[in-house]
mmCIF file of the N, C-alpha and C atoms, coordinates in Angstrom:
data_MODEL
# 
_entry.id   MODEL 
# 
loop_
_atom_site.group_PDB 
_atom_site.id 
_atom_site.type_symbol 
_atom_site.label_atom_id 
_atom_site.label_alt_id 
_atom_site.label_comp_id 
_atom_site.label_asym_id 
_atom_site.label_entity_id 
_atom_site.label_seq_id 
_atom_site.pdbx_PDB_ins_code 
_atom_site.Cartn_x 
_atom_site.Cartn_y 
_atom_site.Cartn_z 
_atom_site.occupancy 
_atom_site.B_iso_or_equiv 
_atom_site.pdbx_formal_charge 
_atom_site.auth_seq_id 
_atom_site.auth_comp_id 
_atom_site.auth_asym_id 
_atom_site.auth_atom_id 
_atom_site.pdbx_PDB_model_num 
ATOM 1   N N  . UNK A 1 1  ? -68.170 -20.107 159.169 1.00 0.00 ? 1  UNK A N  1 
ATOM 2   C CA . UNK A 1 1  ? -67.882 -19.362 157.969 1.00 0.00 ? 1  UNK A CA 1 
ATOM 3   C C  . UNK A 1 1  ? -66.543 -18.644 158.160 1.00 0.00 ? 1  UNK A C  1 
ATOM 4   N N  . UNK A 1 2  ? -65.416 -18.684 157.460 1.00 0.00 ? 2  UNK A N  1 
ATOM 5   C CA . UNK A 1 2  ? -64.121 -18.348 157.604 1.00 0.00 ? 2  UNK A CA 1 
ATOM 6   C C  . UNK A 1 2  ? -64.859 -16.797 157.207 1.00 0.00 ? 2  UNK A C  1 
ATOM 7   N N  . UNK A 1 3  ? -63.645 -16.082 157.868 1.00 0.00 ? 3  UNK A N  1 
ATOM 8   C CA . UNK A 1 3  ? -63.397 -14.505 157.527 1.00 0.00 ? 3  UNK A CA 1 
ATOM 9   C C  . UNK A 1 3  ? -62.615 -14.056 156.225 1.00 0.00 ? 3  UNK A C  1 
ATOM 10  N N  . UNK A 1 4  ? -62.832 -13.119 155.952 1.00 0.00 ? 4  UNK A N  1 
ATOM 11  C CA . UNK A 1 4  ? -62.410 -12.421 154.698 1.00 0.00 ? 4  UNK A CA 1 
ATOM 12  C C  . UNK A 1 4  ? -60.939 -12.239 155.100 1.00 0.00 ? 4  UNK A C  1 
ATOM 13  N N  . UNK A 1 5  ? -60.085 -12.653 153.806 1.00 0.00 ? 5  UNK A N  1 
ATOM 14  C CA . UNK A 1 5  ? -58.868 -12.072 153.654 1.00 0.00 ? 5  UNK A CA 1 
ATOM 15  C C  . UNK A 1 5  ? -58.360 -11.063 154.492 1.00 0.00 ? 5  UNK A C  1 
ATOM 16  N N  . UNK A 1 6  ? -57.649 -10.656 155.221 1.00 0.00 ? 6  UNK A N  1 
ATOM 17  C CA . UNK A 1 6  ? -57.477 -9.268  155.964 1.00 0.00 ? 6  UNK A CA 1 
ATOM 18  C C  . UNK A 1 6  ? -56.858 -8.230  155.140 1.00 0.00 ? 6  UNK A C  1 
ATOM 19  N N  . UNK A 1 7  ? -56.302 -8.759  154.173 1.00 0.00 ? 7  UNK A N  1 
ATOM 20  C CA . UNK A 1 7  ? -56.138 -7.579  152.729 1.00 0.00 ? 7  UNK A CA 1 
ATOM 21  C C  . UNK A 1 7  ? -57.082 -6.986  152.107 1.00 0.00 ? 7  UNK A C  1 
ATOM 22  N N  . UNK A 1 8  ? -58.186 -8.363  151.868 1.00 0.00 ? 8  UNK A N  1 
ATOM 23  C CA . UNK A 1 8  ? -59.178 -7.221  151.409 1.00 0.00 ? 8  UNK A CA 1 
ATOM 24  C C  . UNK A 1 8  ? -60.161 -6.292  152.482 1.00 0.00 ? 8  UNK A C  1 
ATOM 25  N N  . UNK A 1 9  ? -59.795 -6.680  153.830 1.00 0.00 ? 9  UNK A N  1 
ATOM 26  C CA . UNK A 1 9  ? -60.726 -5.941  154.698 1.00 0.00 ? 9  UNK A CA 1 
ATOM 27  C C  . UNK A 1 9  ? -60.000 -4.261  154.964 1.00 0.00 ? 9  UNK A C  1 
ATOM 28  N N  . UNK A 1 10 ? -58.575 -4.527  154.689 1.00 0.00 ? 10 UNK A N  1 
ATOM 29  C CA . UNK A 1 10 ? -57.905 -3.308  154.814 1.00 0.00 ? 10 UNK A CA 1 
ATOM 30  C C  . UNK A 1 10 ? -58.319 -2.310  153.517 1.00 0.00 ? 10 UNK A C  1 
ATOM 31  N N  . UNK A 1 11 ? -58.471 -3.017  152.579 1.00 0.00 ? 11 UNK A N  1 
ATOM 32  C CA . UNK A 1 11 ? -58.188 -1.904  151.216 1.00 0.00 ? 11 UNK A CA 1 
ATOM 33  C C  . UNK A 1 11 ? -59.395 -0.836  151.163 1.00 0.00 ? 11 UNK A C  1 
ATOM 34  N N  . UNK A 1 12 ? -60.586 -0.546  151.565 1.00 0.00 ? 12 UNK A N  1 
ATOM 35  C CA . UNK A 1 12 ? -61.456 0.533   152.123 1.00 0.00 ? 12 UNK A CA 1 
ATOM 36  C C  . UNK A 1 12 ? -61.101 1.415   152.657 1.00 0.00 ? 12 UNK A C  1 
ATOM 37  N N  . UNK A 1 13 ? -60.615 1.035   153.821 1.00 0.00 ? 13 UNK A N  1 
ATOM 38  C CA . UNK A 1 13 ? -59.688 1.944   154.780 1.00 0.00 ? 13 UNK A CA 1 
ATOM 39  C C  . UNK A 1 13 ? -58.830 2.562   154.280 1.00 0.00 ? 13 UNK A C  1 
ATOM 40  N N  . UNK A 1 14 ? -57.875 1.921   153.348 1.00 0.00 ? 14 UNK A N  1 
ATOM 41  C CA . UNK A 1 14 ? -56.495 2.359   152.902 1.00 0.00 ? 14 UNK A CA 1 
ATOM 42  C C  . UNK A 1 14 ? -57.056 3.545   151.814 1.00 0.00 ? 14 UNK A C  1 
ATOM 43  N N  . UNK A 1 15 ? -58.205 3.159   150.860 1.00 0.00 ? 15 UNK A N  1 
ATOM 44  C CA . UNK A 1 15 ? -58.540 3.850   149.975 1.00 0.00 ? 15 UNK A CA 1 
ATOM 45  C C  . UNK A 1 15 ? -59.319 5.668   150.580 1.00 0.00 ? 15 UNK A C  1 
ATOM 46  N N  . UNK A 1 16 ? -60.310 5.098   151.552 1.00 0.00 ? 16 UNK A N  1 
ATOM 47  C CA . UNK A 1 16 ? -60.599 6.350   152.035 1.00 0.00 ? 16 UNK A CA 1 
ATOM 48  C C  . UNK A 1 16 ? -59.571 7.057   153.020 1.00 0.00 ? 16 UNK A C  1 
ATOM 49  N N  . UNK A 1 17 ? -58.526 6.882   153.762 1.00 0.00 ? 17 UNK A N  1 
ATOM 50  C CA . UNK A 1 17 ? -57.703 7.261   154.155 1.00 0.00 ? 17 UNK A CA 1 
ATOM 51  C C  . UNK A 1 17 ? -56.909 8.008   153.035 1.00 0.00 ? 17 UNK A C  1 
ATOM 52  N N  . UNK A 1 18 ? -56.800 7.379   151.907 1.00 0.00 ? 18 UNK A N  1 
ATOM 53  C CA . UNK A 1 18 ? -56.237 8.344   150.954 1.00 0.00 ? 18 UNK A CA 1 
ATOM 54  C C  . UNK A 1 18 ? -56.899 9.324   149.992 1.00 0.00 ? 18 UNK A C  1 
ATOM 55  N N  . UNK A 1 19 ? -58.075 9.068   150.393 1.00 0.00 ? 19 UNK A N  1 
ATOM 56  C CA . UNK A 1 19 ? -59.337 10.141  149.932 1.00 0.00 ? 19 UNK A CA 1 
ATOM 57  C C  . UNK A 1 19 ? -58.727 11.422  150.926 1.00 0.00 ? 19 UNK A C  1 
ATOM 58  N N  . UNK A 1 20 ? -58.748 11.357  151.746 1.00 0.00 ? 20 UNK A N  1 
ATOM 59  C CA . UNK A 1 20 ? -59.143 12.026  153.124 1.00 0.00 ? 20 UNK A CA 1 
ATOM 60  C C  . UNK A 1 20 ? -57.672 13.186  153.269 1.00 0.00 ? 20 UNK A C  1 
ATOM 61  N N  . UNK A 1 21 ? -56.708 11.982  153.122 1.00 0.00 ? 21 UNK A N  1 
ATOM 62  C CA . UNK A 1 21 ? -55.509 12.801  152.848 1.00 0.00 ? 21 UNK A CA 1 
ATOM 63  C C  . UNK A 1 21 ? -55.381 13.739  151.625 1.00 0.00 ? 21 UNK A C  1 
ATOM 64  N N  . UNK A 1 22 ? -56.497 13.534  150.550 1.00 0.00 ? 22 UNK A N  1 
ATOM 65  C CA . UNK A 1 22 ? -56.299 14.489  149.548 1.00 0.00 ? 22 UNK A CA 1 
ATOM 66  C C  . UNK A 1 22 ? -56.656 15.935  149.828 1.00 0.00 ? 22 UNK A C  1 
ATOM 67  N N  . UNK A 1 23 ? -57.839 15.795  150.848 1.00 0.00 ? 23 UNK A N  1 
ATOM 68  C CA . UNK A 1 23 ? -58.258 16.820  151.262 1.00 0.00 ? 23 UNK A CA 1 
ATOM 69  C C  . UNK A 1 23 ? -57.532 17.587  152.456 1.00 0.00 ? 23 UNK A C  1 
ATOM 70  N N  . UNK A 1 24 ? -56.958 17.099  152.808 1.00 0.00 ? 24 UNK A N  1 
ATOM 71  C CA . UNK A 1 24 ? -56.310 17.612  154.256 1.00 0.00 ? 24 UNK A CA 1 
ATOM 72  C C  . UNK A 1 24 ? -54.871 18.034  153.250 1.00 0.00 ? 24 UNK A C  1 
ATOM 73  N N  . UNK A 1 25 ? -54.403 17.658  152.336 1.00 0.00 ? 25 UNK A N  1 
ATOM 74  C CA . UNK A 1 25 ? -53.179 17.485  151.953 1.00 0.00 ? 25 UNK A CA 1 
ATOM 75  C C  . UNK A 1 25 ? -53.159 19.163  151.108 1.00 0.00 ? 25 UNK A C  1 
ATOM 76  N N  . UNK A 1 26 ? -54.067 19.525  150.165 1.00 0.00 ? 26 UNK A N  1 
ATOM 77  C CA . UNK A 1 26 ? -54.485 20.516  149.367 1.00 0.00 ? 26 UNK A CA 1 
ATOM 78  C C  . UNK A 1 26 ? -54.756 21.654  150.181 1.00 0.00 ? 26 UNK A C  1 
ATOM 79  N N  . UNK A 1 27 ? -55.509 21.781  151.503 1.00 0.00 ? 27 UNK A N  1 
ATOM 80  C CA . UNK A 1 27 ? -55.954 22.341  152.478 1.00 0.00 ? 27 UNK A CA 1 
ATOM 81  C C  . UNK A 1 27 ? -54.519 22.916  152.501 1.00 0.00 ? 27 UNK A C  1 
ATOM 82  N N  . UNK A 1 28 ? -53.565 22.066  153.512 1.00 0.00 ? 28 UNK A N  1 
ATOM 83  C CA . UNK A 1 28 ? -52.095 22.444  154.044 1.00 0.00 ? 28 UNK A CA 1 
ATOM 84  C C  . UNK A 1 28 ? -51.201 23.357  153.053 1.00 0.00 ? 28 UNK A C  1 
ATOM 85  N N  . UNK A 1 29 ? -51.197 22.727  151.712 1.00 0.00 ? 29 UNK A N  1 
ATOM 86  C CA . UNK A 1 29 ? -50.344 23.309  150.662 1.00 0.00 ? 29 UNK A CA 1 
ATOM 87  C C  . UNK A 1 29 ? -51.109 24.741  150.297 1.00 0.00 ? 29 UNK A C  1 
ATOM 88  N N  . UNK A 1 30 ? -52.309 24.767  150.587 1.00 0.00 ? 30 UNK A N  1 
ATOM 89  C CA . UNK A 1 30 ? -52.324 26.026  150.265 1.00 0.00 ? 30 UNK A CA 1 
ATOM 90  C C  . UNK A 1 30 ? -51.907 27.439  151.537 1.00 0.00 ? 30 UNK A C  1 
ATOM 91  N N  . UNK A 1 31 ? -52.525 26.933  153.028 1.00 0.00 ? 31 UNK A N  1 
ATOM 92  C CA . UNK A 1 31 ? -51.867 27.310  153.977 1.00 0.00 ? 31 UNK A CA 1 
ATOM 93  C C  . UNK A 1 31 ? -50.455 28.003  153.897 1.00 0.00 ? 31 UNK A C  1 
ATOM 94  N N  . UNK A 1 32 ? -49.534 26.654  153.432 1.00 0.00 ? 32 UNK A N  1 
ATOM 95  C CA . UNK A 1 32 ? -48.222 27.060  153.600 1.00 0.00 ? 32 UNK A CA 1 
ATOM 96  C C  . UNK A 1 32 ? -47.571 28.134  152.382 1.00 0.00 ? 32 UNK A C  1 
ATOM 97  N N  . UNK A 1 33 ? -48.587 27.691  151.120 1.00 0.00 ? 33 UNK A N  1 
ATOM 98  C CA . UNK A 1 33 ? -48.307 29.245  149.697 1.00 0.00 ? 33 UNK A CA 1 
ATOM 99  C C  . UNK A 1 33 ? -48.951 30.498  150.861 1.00 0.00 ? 33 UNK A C  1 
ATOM 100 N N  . UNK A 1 34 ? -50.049 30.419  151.500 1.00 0.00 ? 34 UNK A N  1 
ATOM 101 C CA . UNK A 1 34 ? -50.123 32.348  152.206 1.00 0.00 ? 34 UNK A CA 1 
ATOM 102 C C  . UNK A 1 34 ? -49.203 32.012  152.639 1.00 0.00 ? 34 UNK A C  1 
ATOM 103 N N  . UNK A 1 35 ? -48.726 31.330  153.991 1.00 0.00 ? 35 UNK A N  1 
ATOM 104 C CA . UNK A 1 35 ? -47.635 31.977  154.851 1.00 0.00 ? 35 UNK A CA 1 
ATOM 105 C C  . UNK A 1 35 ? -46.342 32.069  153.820 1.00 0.00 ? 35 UNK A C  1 
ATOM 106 N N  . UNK A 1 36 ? -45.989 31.771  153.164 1.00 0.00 ? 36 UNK A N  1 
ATOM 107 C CA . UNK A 1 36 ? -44.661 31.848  151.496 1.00 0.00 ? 36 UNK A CA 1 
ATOM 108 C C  . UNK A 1 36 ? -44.886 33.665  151.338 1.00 0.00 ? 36 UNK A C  1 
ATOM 109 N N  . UNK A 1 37 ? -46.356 33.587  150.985 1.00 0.00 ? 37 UNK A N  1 
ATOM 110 C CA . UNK A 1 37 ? -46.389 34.719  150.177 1.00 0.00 ? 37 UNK A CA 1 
ATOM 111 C C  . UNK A 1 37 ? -46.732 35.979  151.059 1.00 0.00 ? 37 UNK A C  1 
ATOM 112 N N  . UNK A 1 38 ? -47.350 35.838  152.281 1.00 0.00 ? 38 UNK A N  1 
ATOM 113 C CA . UNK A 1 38 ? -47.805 36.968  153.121 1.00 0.00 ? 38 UNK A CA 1 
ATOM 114 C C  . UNK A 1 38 ? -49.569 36.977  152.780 1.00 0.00 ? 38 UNK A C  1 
ATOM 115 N N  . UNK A 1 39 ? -49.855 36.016  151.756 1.00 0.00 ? 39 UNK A N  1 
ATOM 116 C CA . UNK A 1 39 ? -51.184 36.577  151.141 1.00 0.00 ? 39 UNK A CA 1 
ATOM 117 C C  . UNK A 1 39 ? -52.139 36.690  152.166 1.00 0.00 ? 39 UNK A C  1 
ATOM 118 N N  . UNK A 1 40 ? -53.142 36.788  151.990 1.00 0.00 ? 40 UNK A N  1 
ATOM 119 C CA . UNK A 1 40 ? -55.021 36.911  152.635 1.00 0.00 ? 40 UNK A CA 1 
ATOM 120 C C  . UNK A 1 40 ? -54.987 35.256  152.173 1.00 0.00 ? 40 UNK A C  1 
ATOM 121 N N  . UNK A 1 41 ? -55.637 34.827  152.643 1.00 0.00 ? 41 UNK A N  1 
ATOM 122 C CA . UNK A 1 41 ? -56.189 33.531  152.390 1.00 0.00 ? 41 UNK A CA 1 
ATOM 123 C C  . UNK A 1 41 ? -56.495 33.019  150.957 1.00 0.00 ? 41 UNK A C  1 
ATOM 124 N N  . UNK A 1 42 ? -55.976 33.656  150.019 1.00 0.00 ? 42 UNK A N  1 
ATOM 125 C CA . UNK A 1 42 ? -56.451 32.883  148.987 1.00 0.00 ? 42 UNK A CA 1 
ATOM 126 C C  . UNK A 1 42 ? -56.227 31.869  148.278 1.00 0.00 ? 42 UNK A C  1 
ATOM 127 N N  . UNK A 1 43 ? -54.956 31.523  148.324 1.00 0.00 ? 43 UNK A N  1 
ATOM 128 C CA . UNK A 1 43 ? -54.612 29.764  148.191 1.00 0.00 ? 43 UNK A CA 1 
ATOM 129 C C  . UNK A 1 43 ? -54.907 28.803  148.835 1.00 0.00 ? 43 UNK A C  1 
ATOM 130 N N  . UNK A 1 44 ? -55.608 29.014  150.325 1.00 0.00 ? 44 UNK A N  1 
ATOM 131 C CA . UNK A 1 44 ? -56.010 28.102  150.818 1.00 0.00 ? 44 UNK A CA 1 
ATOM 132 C C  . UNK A 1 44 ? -57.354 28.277  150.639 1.00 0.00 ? 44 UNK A C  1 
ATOM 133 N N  . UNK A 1 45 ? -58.372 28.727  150.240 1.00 0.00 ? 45 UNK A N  1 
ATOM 134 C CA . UNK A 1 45 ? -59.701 28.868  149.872 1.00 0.00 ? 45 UNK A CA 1 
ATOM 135 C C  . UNK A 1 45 ? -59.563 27.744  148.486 1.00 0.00 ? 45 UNK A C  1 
ATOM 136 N N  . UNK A 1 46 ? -58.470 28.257  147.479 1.00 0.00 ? 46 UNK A N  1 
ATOM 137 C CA . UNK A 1 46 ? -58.652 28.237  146.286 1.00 0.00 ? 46 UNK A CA 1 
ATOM 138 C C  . UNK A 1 46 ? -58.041 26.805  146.229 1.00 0.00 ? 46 UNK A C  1 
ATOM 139 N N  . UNK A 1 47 ? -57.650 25.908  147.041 1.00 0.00 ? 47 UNK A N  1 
ATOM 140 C CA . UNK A 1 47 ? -57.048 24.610  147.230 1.00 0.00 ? 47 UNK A CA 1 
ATOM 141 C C  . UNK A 1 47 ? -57.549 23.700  148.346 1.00 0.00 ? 47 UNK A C  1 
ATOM 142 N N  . UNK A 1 48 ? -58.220 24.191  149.050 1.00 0.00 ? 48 UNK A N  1 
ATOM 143 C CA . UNK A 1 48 ? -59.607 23.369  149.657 1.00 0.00 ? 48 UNK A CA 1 
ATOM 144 C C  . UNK A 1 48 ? -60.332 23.198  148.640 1.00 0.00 ? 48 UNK A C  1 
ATOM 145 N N  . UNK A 1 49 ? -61.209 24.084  148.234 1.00 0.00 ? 49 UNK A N  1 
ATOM 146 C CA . UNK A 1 49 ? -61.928 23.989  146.670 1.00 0.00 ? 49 UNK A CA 1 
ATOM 147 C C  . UNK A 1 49 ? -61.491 22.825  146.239 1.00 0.00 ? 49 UNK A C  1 
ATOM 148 N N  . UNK A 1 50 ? -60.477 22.679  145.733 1.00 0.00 ? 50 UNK A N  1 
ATOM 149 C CA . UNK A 1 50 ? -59.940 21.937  144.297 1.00 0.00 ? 50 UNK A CA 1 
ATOM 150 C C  . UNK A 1 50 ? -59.871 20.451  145.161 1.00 0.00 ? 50 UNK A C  1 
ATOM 151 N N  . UNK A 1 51 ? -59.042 20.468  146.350 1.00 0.00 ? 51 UNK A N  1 
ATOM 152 C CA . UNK A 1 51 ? -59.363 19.453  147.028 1.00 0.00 ? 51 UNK A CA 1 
ATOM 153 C C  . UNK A 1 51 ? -60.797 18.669  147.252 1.00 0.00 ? 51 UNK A C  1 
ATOM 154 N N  . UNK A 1 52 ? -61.078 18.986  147.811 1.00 0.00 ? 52 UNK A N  1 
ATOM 155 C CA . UNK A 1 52 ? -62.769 18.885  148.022 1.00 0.00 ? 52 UNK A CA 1 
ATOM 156 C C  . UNK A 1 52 ? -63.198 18.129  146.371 1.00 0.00 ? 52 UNK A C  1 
ATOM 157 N N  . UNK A 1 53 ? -62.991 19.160  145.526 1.00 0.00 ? 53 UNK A N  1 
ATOM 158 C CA . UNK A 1 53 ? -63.645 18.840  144.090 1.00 0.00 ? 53 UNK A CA 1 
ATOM 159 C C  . UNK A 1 53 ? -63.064 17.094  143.778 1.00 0.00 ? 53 UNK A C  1 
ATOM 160 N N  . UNK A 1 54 ? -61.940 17.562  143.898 1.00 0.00 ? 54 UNK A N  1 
ATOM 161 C CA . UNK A 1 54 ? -61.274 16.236  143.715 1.00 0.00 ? 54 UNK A CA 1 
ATOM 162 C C  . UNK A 1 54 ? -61.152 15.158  144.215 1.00 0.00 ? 54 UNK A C  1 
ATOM 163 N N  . UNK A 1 55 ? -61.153 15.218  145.666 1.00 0.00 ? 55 UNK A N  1 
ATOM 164 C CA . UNK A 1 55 ? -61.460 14.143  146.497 1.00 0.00 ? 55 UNK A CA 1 
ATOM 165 C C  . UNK A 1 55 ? -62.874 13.225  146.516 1.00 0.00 ? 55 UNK A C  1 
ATOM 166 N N  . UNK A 1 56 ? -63.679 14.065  146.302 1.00 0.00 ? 56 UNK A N  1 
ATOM 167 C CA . UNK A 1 56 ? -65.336 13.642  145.931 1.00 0.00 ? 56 UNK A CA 1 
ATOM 168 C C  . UNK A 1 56 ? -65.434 12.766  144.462 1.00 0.00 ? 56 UNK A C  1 
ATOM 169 N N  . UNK A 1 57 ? -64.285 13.645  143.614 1.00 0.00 ? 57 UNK A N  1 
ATOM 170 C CA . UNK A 1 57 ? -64.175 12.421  142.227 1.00 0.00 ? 57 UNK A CA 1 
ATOM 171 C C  . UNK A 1 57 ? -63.842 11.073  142.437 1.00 0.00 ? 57 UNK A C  1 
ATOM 172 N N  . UNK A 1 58 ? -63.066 11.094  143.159 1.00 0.00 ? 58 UNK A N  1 
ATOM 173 C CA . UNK A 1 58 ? -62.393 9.943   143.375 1.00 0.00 ? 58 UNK A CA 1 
ATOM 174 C C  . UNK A 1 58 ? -63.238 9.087   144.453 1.00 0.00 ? 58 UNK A C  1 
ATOM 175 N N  . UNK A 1 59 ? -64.197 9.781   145.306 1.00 0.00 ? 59 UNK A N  1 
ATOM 176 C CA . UNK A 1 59 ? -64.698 8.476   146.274 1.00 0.00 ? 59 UNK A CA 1 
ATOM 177 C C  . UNK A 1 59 ? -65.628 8.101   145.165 1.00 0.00 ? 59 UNK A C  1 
ATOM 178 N N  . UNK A 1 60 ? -66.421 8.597   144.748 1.00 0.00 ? 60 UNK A N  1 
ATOM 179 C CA . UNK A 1 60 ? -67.555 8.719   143.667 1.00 0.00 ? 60 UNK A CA 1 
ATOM 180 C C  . UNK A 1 60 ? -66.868 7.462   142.594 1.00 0.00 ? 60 UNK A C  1 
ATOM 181 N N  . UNK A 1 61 ? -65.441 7.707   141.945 1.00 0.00 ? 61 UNK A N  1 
ATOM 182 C CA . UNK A 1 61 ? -65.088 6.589   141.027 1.00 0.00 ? 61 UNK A CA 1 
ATOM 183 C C  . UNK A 1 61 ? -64.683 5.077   141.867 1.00 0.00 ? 61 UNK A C  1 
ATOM 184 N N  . UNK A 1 62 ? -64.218 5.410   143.293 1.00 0.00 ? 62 UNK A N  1 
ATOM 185 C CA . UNK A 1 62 ? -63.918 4.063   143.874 1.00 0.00 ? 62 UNK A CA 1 
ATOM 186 C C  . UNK A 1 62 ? -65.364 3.351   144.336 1.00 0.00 ? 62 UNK A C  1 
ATOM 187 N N  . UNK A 1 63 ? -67.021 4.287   144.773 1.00 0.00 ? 63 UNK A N  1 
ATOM 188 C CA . UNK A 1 63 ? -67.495 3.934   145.505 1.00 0.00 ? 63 UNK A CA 1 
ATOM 189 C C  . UNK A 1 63 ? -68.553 2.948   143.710 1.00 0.00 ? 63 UNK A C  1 
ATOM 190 N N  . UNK A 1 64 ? -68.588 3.542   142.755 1.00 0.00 ? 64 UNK A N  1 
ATOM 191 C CA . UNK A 1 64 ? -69.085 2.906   141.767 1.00 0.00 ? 64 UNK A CA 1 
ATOM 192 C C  . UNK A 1 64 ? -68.691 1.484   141.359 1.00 0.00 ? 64 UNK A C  1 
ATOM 193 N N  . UNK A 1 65 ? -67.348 1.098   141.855 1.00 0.00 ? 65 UNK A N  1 
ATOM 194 C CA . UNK A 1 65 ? -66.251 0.105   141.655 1.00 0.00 ? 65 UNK A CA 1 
ATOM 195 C C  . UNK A 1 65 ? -66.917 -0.601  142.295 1.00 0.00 ? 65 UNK A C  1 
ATOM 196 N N  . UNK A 1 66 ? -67.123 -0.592  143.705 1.00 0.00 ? 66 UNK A N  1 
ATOM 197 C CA . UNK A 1 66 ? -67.391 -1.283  144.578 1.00 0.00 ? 66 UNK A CA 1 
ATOM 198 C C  . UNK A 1 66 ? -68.514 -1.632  144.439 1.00 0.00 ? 66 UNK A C  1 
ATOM 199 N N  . UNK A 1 67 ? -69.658 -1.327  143.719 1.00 0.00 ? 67 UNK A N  1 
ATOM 200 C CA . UNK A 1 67 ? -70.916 -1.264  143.352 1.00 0.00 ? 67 UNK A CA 1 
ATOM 201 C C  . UNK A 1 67 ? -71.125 -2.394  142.350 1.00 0.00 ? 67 UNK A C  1 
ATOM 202 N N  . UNK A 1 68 ? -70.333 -1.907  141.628 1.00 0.00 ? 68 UNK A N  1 
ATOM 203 C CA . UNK A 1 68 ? -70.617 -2.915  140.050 1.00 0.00 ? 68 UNK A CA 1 
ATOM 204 C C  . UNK A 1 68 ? -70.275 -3.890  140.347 1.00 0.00 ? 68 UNK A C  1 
ATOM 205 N N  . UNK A 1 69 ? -70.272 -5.251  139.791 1.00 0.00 ? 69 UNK A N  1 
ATOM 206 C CA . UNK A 1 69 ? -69.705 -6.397  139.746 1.00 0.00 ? 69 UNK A CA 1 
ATOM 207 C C  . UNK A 1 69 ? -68.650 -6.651  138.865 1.00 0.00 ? 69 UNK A C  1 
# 
């Protein structure tokens, strides 16, 4: 039985890797607004949040994709 395309074996990876980076990515940017501003932590609370929120949309819309036919 031949193997799968190696394009399509990559595109999972590529997709949750860029899940993953959404969250790590939102995390950082808010980090770097306190150290900007001097603040208490609240851009990075308030951009993990949003990260998180958002990143979960998106595995949730890719993982349904993959589901359906």
């Amino acid at each position: 039985m031949p193997l799968e395309n190696p394009s399509k074996q990559a595109r999972p990876v590529v997709a949750l890797a860029g899940i993953g980076s959404e969250m790590v990515g939102f995390t950082l940017g808010g980090v770097v607004l306190d150290w900007l501003f001097g603040s208490l932590p609240v851009f990075t609370v308030i951009l993990t949040v949003g990260g998180l929120i958002l990143a979960m949309g998106h595995l949730m819309r890719w993982a349904n994709r993959r589901i359906e036919p």
